[in-house]
N, C-alpha and C positions, 0 to 999 in steps of 0.2 A: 504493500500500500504506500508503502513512505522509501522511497529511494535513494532519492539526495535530498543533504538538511545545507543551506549555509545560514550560519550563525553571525553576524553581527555584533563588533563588539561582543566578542564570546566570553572575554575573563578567564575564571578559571572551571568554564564548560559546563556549569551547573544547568544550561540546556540537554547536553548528554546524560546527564544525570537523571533528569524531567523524563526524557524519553526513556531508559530502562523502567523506573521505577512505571510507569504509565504502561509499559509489555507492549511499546513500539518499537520495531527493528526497524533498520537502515542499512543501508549498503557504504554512501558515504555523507561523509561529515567535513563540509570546508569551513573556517573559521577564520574570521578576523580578525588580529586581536595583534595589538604593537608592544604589550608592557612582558618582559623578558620573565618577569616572577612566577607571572599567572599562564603563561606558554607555558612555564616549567611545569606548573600544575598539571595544566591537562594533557602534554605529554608522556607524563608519569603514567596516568590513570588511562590516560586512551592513548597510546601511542599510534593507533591508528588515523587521529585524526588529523587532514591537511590543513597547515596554517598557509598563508595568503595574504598576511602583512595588514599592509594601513588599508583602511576604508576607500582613502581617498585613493589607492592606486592599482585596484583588485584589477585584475585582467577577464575580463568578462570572458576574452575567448578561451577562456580555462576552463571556465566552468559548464557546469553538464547543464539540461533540465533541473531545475530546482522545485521536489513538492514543499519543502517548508523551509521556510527562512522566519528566522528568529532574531529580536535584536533588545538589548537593553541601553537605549541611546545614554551619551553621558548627561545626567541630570541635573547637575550645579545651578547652569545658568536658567532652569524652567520653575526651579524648587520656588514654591512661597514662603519656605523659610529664607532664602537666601537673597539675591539680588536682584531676582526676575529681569533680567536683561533678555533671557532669550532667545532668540535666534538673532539677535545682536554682538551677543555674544560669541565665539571663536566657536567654544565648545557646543553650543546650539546648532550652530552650524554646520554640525556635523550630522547632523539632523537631515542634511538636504543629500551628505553624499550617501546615507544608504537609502534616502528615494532613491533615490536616481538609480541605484543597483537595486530596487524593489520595482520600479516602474520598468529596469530593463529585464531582470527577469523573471518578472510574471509569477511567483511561485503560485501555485497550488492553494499551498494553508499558510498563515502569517499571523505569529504572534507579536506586536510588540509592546514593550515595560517603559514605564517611566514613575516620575513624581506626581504629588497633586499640585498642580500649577493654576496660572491666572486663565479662566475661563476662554479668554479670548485668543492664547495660544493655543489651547485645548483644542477649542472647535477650531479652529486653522490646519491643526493634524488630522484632528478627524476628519475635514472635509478631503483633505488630499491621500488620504488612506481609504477614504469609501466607506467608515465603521464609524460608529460612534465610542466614545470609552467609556469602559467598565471597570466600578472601583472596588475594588477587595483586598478586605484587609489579611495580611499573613495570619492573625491571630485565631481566625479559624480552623487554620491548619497546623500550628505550631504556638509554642509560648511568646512568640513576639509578635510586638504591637508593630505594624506596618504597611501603611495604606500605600495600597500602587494603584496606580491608573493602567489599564489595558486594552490594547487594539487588534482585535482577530475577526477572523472570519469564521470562526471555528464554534460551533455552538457551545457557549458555558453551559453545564449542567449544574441541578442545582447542587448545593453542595450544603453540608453543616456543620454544625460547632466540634471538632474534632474532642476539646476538651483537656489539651494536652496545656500543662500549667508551668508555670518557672521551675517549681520545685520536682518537677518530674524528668527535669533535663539538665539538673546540676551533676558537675560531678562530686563524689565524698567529700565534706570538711575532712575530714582524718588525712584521706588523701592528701589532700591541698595541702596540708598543715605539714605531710611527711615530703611532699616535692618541694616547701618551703625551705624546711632544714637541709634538705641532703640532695637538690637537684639546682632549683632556681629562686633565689629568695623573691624574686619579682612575680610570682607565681603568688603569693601574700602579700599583698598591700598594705602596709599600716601595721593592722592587727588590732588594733582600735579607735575610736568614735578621733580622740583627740590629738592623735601621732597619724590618722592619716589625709594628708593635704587638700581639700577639698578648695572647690574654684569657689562657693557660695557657704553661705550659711545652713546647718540645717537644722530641721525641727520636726519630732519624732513625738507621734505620739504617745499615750502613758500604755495604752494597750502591748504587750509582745504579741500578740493574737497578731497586730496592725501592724507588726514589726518585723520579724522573723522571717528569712529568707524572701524579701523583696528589694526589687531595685529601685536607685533613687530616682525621684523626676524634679521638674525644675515646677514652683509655684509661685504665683504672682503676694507680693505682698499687700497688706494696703494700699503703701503709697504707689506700690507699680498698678495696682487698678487704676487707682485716680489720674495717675500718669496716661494710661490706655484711653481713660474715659475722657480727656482733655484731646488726644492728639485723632480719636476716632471723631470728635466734631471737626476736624479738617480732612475727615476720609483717612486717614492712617489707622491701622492697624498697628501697635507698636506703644511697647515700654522696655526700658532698657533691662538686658538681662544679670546686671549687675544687681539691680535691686530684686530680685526674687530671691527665695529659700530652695533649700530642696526639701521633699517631702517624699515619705514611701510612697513607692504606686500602692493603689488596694486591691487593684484586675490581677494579682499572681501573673502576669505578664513581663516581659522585659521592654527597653526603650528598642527603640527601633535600631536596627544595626547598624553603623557607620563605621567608615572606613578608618576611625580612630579608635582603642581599645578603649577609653576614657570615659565611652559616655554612655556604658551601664556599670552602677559602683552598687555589688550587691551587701544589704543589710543583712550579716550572720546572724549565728548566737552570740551572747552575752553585747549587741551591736558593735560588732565585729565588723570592721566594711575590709572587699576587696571588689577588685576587677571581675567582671566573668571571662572566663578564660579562652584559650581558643577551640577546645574543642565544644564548650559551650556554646559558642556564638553558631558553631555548627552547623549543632543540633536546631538552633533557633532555624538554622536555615533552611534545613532540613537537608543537610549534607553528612555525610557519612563522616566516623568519628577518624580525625586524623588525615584527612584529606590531604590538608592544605599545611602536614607538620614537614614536607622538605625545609616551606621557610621560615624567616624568623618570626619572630611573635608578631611586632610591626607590620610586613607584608602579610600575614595572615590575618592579622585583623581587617587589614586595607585590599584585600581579596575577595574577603569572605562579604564584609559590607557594600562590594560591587556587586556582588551578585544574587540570581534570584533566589525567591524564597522556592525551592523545589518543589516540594508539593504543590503549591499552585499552579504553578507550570504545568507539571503531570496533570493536575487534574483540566484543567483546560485543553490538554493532546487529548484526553482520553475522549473528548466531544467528537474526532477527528473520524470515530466509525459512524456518530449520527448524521457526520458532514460531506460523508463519502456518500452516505446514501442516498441524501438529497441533490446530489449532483447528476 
């Protein structure tokens, strides 16, 4: 059914991954993808698959019939956390060269990922992709919180709450505590509330119930509401985030993955904080445990937060027999 896949911005091939876990076969597998760390990745793990370099320079006469092409554009300049420039932006930009290798070859099936952006970007993709987008969040497939926006052609089925919580995808304190001593001390962060460095304030509630094995998030204070609530009468959305606290989440969820290991800091016992670790972030992703251990902790964070959340990928392929049929 599925012959050739090229992937788009592949990373470290967490579409290869989509497709097994989904019980789709392929024949071959071309992949784009310029950063040397995460080639190394899917090298390791599929050494069958052909890389193909930068987006900007693929040789279309290379390539076969493509049924699926798949892409996770770079999302910096779309995020509305960030600077929404855009397709103004370099990296936006990049945006236009895999059209243009989407409009030359025609695949079949077509998934593509991004962030929740400014609407009027949104519907700009959407119109020149044919699809409207579809948002779903990772957290019903796995412990992390993370809304993506989606462009296929490919029938979503429905899907539900998998159930799967933070504490069902940590690895042992004990553990942690024994690779602390006798492997990596940076494996234990701190060790406690007051020795370990935090960018904000925090404030924890009196509950351990509301404490215990969750990660931090960032909360607005007073004055950052009233901050918000002054700069949204001029249409801004926005208070500095200097002035917020951090607070436990209470969803048993994690923050959403980013390519920096920093920005989930889990609350132990006795409020105990560390890092979640790399094979943590993994699991959030739904990548198999150790995937991404060739490299260092650093590009394994900034890997793993490139890439998809897997099970939703898979389950999105798996529409792929309702979508054959319709054809």
């Amino acid at each position: 059914m599925i012959k050739n896949v090229f992937s788009a911005f592949d990373g470290i091939s967490c579409a290869q991954l989509a497709l097994h876990q989904a019980g789709i076969s392929y024949e071959k597998y071309y992949a784009s993808e310029i950063d040397k760390f995460a080639i190394s990745v899917t090298q390791l793990n599929f050494p069958q698959t052909i890389q193909v370099g930068n987006i900007k320079t693929v040789n279309l006469n290379s390539l076969p019939e493509i049924d699926l092409m798949i892409g996770g554009f770079p999302c910096q300049s779309f995020s509305i956390a960030g600077n929404k420039l855009g397709f103004k932006d370099n990296r936006g930009k990049l945006f236009f060269d895999m059209y243009y290798l989407f409009n030359a070859l025609k695949p079949k099936y077509f998934i593509f990922e991004n962030v929740k952006m400014r609407s009027d970007i949104r519907d700009a993709i959407s119109t020149l992709l044919g699809v409207e987008a579809i948002e779903i969040n990772s957290n019903k497939f796995t412990a992390q919180n993370r809304k993506r926006l989606y462009w296929t052609n490919i029938p979503i089925r429905k899907y539900y709450d998998e159930g799967i919580l933070l504490a069902d995808i940590l690895e042992s304190d004990i553990a942690m505590q024994e690779k602390a001593n006798t492997v990596d001390a940076n494996y234990w962060k701190g060790g406690s509330e007051k020795n370990f460095k935090l960018k904000r304030n925090l404030k924890l509630p009196t509950s351990q119930s509301e404490r215990r094995y969750q990660v931090l998030t960032e909360a607005r204070t007073e004055s950052a509401k009233a901050q918000r609530r002054e700069n949204l009468k001029n249409g801004i959305d926005y208070c500095s985030r200097a002035d917020k606290v951090y607070v436990p989440r209470t969803d048993h969820k994690s923050n959403t993955i980013t390519t920096s290991g920093d920005e989930n800091i889990l609350l132990g016992e006795n409020d105990k904080l560390r890092l979640l670790t790399p094979i943590e972030c993994e699991r959030l992703q739904g990548i198999p445990d150790c995937y991404t251990a060739i490299l260092s902790d650093t590009q394994r964070y900034k890997s793993i937060g490139n890439g998809f959340t897997v099970p939703v990928i898979a389950h999105i392929l798996r529409g792929i027999n309702e979508a054959s049929s319709a054809l």
